[in-house]
BAFI-3210 file (N, C-alpha, C; in Angstrom, 3 decimals, decimal comma, padded with zeros to 6 digits):
// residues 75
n [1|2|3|4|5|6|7|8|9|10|11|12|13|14|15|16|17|18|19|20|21|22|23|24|25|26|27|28|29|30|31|32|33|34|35|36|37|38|39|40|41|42|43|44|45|46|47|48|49|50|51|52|53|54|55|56|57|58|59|60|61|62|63|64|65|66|67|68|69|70|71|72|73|74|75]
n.u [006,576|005,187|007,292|007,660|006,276|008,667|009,002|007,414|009,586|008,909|008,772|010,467|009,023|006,181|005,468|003,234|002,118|000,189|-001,208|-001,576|-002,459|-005,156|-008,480|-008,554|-005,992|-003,937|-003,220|-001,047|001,283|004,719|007,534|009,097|006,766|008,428|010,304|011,406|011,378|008,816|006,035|003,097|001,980|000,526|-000,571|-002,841|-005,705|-007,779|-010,874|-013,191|-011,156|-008,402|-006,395|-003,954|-003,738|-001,243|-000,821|-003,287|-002,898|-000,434|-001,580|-003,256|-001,846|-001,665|-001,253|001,865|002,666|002,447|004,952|004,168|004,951|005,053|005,257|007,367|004,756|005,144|004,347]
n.v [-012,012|-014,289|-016,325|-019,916|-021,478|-022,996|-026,536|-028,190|-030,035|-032,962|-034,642|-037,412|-039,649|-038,172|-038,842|-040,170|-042,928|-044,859|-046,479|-045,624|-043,047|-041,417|-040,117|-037,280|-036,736|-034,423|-035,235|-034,647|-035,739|-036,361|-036,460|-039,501|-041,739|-044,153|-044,746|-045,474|-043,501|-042,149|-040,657|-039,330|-035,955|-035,655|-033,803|-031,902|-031,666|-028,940|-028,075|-029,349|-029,453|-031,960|-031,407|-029,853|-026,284|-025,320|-026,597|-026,741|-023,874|-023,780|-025,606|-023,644|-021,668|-019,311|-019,939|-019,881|-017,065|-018,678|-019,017|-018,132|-019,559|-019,046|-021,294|-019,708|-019,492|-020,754|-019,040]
n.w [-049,242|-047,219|-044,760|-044,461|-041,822|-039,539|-039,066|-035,749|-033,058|-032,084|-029,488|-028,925|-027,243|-027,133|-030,389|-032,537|-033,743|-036,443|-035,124|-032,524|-032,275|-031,673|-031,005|-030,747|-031,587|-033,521|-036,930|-038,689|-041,050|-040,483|-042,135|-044,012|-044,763|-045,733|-043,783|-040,235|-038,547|-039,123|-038,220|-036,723|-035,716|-033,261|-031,302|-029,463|-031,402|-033,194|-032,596|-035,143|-037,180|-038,616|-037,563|-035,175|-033,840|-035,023|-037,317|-038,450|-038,955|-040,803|-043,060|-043,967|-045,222|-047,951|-051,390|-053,073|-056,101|-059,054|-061,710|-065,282|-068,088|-071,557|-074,359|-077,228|-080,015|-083,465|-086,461]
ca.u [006,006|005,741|008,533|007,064|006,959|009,479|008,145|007,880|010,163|008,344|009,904|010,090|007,903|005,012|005,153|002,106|001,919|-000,860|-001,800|-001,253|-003,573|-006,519|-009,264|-008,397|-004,607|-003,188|-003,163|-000,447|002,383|005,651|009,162|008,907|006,346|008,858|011,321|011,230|011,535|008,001|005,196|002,083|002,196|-000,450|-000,734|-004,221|-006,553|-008,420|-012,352|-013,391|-010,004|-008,127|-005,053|-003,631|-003,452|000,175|-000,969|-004,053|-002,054|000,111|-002,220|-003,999|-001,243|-001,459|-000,061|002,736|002,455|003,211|005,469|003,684|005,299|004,259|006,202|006,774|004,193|005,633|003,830]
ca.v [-013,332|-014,906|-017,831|-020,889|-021,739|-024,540|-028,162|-027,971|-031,115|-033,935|-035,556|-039,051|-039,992|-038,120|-039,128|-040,943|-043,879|-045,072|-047,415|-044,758|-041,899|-041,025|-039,336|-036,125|-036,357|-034,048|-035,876|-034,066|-036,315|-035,983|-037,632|-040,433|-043,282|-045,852|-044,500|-045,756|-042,132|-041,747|-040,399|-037,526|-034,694|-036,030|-032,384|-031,754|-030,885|-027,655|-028,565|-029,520|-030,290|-033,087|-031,023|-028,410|-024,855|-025,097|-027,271|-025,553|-022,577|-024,360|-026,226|-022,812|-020,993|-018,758|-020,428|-018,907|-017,594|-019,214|-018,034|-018,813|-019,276|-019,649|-021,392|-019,007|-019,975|-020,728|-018,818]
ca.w [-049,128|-045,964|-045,119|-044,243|-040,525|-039,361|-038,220|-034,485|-033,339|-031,148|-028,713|-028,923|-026,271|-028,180|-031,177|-032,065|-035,175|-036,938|-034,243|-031,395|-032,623|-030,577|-031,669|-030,200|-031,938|-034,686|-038,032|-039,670|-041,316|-040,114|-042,229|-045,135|-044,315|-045,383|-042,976|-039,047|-037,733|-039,380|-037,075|-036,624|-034,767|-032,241|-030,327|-029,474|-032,735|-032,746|-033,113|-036,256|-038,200|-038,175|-037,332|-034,310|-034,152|-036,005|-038,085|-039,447|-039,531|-041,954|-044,304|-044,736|-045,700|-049,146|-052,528|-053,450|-057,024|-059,997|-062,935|-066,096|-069,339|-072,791|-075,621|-078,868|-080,956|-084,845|-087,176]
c.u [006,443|006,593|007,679|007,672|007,692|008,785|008,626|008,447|009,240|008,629|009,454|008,865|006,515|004,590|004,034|002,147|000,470|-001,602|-002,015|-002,319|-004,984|-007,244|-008,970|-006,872|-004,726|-002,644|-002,320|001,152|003,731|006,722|008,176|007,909|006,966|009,800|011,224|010,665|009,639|006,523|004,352|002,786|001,877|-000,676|-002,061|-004,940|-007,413|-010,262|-012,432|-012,568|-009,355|-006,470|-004,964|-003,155|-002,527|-000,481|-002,026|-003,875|-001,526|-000,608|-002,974|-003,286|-001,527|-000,681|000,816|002,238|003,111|003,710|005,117|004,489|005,164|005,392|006,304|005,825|004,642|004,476|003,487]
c.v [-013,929|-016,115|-019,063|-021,472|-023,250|-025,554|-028,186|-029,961|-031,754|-034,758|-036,826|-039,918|-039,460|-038,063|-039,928|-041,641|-044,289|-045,580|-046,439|-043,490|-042,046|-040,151|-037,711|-035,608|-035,644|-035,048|-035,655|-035,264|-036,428|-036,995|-038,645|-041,474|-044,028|-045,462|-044,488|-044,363|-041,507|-041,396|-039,290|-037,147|-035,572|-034,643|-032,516|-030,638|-029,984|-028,409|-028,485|-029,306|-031,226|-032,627|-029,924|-027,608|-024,772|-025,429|-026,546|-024,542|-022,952|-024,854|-025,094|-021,704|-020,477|-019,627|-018,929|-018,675|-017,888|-018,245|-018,631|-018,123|-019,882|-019,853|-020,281|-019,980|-020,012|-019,976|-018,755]
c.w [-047,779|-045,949|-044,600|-042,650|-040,587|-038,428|-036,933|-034,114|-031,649|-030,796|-029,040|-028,319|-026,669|-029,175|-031,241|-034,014|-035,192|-035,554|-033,192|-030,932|-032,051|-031,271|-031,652|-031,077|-033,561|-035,422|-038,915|-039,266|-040,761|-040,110|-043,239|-044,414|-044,491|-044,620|-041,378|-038,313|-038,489|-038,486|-037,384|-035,515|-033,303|-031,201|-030,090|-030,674|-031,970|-033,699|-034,721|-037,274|-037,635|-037,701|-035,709|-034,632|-035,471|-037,112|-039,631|-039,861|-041,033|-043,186|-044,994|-045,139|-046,978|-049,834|-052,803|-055,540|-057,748|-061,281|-064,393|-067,294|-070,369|-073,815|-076,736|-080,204|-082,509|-085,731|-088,690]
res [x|x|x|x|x|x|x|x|x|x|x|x|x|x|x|x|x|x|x|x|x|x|x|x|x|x|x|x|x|x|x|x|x|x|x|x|x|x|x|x|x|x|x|x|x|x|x|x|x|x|x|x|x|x|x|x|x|x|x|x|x|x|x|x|x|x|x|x|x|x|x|x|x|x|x]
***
């Protein structure tokens, strides 16, 4: 199973907040909204998502699968 790539870190200076975001900017989350340090990516999106390269990489990652288990049924 592949590992899950790590969040590339964005400097201060390009971070980009709600207000900040340009049409052109990466839309992907980045840190708690109620927490100051909260910000997008803003990288440049890859045509027709609202995310970059990384990004879309990431959101289209494989689920991992799940382990399903069934109660004993009483008989």
């Amino acid at each position: 199973m592949p590992t899950p790539l790590p969040e590339p870190v964005i400097p201060l200076e390009q971070r980009k907040s709600i207000e900040t975001l340009m049409a052109h900017d990466c839309r992907w989350p980045i840190g708690d909204p109620q927490n100051a340090d909260f910000h997008f990516c803003g990288k440049q999106k890859v045509d027709g998502h609202p995310y970059c390269d990384f990004h879309v990489r990431r959101a289209n990652q494989p689920t991992r699968p799940r382990t399903v288990s069934y109660p004993l049924l009483a008989g």
